[in-house]
C-alpha positions as CSV (number, residue, x, y, z in Angstrom):
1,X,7.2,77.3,23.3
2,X,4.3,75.3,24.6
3,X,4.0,71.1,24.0
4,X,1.1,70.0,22.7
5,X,-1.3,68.2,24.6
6,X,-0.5,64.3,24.8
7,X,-3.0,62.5,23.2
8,X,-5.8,60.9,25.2
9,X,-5.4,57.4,25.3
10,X,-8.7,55.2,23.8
11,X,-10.0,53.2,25.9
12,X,-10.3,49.4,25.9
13,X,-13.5,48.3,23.8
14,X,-14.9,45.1,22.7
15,X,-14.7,44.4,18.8
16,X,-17.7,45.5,16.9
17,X,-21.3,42.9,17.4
18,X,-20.7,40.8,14.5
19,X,-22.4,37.2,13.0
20,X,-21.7,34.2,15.1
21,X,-18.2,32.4,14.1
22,X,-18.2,30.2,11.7
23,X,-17.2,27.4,13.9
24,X,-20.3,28.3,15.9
25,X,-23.0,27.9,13.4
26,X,-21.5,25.2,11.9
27,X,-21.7,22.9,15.1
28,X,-25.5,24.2,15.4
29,X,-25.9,22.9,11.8
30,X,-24.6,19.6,12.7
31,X,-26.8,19.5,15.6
32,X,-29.6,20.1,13.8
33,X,-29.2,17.4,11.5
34,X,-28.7,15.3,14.3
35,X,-31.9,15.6,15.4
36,X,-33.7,14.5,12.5
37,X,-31.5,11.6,12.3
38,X,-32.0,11.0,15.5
39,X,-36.1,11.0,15.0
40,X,-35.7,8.9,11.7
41,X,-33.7,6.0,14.0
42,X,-36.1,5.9,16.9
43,X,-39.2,5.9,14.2
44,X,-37.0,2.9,12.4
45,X,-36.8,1.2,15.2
46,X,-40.0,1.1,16.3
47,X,-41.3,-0.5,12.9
48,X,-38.7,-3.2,12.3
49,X,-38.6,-3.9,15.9
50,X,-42.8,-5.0,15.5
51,X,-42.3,-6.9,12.5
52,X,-38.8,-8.6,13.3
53,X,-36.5,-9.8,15.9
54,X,-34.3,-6.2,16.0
55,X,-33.4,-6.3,19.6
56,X,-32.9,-10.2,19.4
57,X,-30.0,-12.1,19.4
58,X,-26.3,-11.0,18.4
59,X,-26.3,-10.1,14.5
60,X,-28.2,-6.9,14.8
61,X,-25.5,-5.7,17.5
62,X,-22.8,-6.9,15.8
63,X,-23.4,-6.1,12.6
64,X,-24.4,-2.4,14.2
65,X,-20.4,-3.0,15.6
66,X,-18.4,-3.8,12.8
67,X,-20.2,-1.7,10.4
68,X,-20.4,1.3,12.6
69,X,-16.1,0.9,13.4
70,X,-15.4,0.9,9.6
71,X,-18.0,4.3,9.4
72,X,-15.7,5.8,12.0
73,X,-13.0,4.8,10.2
74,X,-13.8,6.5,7.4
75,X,-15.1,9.7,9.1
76,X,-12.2,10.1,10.6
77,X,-10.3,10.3,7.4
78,X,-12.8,12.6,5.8
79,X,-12.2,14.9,9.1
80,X,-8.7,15.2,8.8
81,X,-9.8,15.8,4.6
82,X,-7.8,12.8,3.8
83,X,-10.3,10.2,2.7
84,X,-9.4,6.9,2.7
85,X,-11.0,4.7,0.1
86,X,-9.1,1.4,1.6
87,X,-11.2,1.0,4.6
88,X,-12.9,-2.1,3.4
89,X,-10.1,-3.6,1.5
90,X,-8.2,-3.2,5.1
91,X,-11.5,-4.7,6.9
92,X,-10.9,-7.7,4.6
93,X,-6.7,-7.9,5.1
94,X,-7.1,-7.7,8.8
95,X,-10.0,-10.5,9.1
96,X,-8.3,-12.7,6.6
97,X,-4.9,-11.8,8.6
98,X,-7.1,-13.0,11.5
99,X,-8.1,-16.5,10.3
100,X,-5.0,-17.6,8.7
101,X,-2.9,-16.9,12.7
102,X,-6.3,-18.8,14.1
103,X,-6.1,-21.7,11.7
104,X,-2.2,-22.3,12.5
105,X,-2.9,-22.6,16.1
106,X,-2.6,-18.6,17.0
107,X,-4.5,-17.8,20.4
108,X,-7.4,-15.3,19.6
109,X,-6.0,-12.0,21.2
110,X,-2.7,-12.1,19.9
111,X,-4.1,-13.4,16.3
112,X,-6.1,-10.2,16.6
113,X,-3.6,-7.9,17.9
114,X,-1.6,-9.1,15.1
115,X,-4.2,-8.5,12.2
116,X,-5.1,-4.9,13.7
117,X,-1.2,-4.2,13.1
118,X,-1.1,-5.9,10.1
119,X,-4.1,-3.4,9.1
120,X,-2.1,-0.2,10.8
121,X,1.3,-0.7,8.7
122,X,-0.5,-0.4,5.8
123,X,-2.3,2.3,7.0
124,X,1.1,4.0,7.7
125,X,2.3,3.4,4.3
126,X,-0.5,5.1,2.7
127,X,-0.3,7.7,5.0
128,X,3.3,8.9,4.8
129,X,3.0,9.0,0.6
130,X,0.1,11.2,1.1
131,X,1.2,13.1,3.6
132,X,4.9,13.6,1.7
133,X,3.9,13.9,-1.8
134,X,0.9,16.3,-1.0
135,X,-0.9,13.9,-3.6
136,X,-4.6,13.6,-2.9
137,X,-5.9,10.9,-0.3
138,X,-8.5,9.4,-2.5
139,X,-5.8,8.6,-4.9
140,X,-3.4,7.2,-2.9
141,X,-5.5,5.1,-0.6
142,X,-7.0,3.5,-3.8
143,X,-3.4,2.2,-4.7
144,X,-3.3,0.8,-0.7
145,X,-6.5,-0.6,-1.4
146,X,-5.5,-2.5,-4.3
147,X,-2.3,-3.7,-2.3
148,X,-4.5,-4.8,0.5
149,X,-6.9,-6.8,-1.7
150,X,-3.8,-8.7,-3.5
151,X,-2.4,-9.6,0.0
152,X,-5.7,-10.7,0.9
153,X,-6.5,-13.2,-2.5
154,X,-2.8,-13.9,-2.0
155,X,-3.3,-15.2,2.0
156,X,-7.0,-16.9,1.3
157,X,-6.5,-18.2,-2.6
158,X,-9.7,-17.3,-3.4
159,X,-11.2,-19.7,-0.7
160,X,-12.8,-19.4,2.5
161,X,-10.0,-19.9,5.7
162,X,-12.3,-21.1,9.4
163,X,-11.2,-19.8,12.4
164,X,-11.7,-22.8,14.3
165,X,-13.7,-20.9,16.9
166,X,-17.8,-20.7,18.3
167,X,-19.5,-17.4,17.2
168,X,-19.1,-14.7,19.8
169,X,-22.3,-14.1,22.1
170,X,-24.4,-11.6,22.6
171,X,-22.7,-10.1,25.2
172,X,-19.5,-9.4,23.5
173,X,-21.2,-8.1,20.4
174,X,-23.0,-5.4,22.4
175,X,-19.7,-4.7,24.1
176,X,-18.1,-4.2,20.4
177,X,-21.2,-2.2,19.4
178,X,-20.4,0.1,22.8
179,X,-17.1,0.5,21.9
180,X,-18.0,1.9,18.4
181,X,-20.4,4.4,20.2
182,X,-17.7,5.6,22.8
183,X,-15.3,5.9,19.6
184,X,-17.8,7.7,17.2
185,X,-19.1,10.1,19.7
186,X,-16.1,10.7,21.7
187,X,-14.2,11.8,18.4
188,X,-16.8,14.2,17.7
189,X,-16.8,15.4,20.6
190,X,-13.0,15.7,20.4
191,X,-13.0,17.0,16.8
192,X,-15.1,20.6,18.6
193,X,-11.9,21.2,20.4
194,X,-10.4,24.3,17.8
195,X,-6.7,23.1,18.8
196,X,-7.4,19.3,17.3
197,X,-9.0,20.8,14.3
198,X,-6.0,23.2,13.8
199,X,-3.7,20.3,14.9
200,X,-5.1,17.9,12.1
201,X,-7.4,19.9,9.6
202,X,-4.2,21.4,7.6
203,X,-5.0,19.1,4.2
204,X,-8.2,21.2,3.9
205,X,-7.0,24.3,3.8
206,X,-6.9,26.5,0.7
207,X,-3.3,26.9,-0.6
208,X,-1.3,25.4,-3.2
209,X,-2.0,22.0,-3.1
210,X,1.5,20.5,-4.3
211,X,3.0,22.3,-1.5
212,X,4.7,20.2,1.2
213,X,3.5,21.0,5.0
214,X,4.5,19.2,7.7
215,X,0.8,19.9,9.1
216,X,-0.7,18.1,6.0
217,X,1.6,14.9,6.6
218,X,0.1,15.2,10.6
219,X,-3.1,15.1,9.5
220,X,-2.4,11.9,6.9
221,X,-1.0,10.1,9.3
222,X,-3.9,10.7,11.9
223,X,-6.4,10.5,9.4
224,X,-5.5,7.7,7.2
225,X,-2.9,5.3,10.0
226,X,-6.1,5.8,12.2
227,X,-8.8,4.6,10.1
228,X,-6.8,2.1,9.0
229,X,-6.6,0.9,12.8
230,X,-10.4,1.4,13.1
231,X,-10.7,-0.8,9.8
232,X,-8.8,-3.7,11.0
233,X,-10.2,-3.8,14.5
234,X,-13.7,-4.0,12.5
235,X,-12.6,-6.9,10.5
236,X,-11.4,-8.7,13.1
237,X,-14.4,-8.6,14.9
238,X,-16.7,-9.9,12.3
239,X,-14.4,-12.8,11.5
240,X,-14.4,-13.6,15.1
241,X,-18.2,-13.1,15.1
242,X,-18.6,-15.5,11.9
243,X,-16.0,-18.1,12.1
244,X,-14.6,-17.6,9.2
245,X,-13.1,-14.8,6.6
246,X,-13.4,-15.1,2.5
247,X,-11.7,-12.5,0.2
248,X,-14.4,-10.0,0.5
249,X,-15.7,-10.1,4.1
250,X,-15.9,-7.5,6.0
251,X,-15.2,-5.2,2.6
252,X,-18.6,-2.7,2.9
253,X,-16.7,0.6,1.9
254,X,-20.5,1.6,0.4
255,X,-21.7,1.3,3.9
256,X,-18.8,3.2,5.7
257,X,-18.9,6.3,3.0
258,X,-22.9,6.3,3.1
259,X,-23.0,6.5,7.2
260,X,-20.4,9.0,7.2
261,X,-21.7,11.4,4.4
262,X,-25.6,10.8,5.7
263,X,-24.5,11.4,9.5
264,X,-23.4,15.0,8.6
265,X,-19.3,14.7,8.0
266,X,-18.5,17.0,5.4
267,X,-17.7,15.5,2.1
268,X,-15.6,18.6,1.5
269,X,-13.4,17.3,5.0
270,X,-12.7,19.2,7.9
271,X,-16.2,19.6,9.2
272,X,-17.9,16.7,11.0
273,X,-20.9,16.7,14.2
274,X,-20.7,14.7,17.2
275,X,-23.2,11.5,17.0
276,X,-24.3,11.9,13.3
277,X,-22.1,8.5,12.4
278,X,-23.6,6.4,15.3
279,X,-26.7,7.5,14.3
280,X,-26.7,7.2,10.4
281,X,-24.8,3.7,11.1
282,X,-27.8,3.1,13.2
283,X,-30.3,3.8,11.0
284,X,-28.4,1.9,7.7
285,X,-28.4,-1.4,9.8
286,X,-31.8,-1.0,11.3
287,X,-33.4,-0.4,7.9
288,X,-31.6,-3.0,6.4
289,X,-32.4,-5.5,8.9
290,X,-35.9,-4.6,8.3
291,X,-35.2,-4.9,4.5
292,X,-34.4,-8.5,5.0
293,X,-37.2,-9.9,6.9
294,X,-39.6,-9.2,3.6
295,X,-39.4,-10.6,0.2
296,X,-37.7,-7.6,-1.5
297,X,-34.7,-8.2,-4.0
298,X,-30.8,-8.0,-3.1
299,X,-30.7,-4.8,-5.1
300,X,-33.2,-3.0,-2.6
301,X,-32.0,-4.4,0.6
302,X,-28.5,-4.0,0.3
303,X,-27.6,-1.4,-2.4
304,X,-30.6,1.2,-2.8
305,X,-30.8,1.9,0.8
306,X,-26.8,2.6,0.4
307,X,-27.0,4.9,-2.7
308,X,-30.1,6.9,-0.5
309,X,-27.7,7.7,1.9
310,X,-24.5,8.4,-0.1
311,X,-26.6,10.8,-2.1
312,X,-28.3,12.4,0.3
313,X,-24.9,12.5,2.5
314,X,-24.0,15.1,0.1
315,X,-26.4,17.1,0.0
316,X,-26.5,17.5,3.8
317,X,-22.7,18.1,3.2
318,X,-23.6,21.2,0.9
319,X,-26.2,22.3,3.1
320,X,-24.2,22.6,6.2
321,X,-21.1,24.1,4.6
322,X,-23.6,27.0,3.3
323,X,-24.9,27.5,7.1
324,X,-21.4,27.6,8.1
325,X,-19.8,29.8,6.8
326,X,-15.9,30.4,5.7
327,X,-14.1,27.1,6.9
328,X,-11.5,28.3,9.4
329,X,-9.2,25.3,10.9
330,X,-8.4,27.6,13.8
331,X,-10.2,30.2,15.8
332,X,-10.2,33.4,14.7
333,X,-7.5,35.7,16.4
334,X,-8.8,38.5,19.1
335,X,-9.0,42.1,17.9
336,X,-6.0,44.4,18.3
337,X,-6.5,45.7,22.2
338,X,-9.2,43.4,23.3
339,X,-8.8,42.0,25.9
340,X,-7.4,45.0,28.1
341,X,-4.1,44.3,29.2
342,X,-3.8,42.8,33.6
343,X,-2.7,45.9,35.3
């Protein structure tokens, strides 16, 4: 009796033409965006810059610093979608942590080394109940915010503490302001990489939300210990910049959450661009800068422009997510067959 013929073997093909990946069109979203923003700063710039002293002196570059650190602070935390509403409250620990060591005789570098660690065990702490108890972020970190703001009344007793030390220069606060660029952009940059976002994106993902994951505690830890570093180093630049800390300085969580949302980071976490915070950070402190040189009231110089941005933060946020597509923390996997196998 005959065999049948063997069956001819397919060959190799490349998957099916399809739409770009969601990862893709997501980034040319951001990029978009970033454009705009991008246009809105250099226009900003060039008005405030003829009717003010922008590009004079140290306060516009340190307040460009120290408010742009605690916005990468935050989007770091809305990356990882573990937002962390104790940003400012840490600001405030680690600068009053600051000027306490500096008033009893503690040299500058290690006061500050000290406060930043000060700022990052907190940030720990808050981490590891998220990341165990699978409890929402925003929720916890508004219990470690009201633990950092006892400590901090509890350190200053309601009054303001001197450092004992001149106001930084120019120099240094461009240096700081540098260092917040290199940060911001450098993590976005980072954040493209589909391992990182797999590594660190897990509290975003849609499953059962009670459910431990050792993924979800990764990201908490990343998320939430590192903006809580970014947050202390923030406050103890502007207490070193000022002279001196009170209960609430260095506490502009409005700020933060307004340059993040407006620079493009998804409110919904897990999608973020690559210079969308330096750049809405940019244009937050340029405007209000600008703000302050005319007559206008304290509402409209330091709270509407805020609200503006928050607002519109989200709806950038919404806009983006619907150009992106299906949120996907990982690549998608190759099609059965494709590529052929090495011979």
């Amino acid at each position: 009796m005959s065999q049948p013929p063997a069956p001819v073997a397919t060959p190799f093909a490349p998957p099916p033409p399809g739409p770009a990946p969601a990862r893709s069109r997501a980034l040319l979203a951001h990029l978009g965006w970033e454009v705009i923003l991008l246009v809105l700063v250099l226009l900003t710039a060039v008005v405030v810059a003829a009717t003010g002293t922008l590009f004079r002196g140290a306060i516009p570059w340190n307040n460009l610093a120290t408010a742009g650190l605690l916005a990468s602070a935050f989007a770091l935390s809305l990356r990882t979608a573990t937002p962390n509403l104790a940003v400012g409250a840490i600001a405030a620990l680690s600068g009053a942590t600051y000027a306490k060591l500096a008033q009893n005789d503690v040299t500058g570098i290690l006061a500050g080394i000290l406060a930043v660690l000060v700022a990052v065990l907190l940030g720990v702490v808050i981490a590891l109940v998220a990341g165990l108890t699978s409890a929402p972020a925003w929720a916890v970190t508004l219990g470690g915010m009201a633990i950092a703001q006892a400590i901090v009344f509890a350190l200053l007793d309601a009054q303001t503490v001197p450092t004992g030390g001149s106001p930084s220069g120019t120099g240094r606060a461009i240096l700081w302001m540098l260092l917040f660029a290199a940060v911001s952009v450098g993590g976005g940059v980072l954040w493209q990489v589909p391992a990182v976002r797999g590594a660190l994106g897990a509290n975003r993902v849609q499953d059962d939300p009670v459910r431990f994951r050792a993924a979800k505690l990764t990201g908490a830890l990343v998320g939430i210990g590192g903006s809580s570093l970014l947050a202390g180093l923030s406050g103890v630049v502007l207490v070193s910049y000022i002279g001196f800390a009170a209960p609430n300085t260095g506490d502009n969580l409005l700020v933060a959450v307004g340059a993040t949302l407006l620079g493009g980071v998804s409110a919904f976490g897990g999608r973020g661009g690559i210079a969308g915070t330096l750049l809405a950070t940019a244009l937050l402190v340029f405007a209000n800068h600008g703000l302050l040189q005319t007559e206008a009231p304290r509402w409209v110089v330091f709270y509407l422009p805020v609200a503006i941005a928050i607002l519109l933060g989200v709806l950038v946020s919404r806009l983006i997510e619907s150009l992106s597509g299906p949120y996907t923390a990982l690549p998608p996997a190759p099609a059965p067959g494709w590529p052929p196998p090495r011979r």
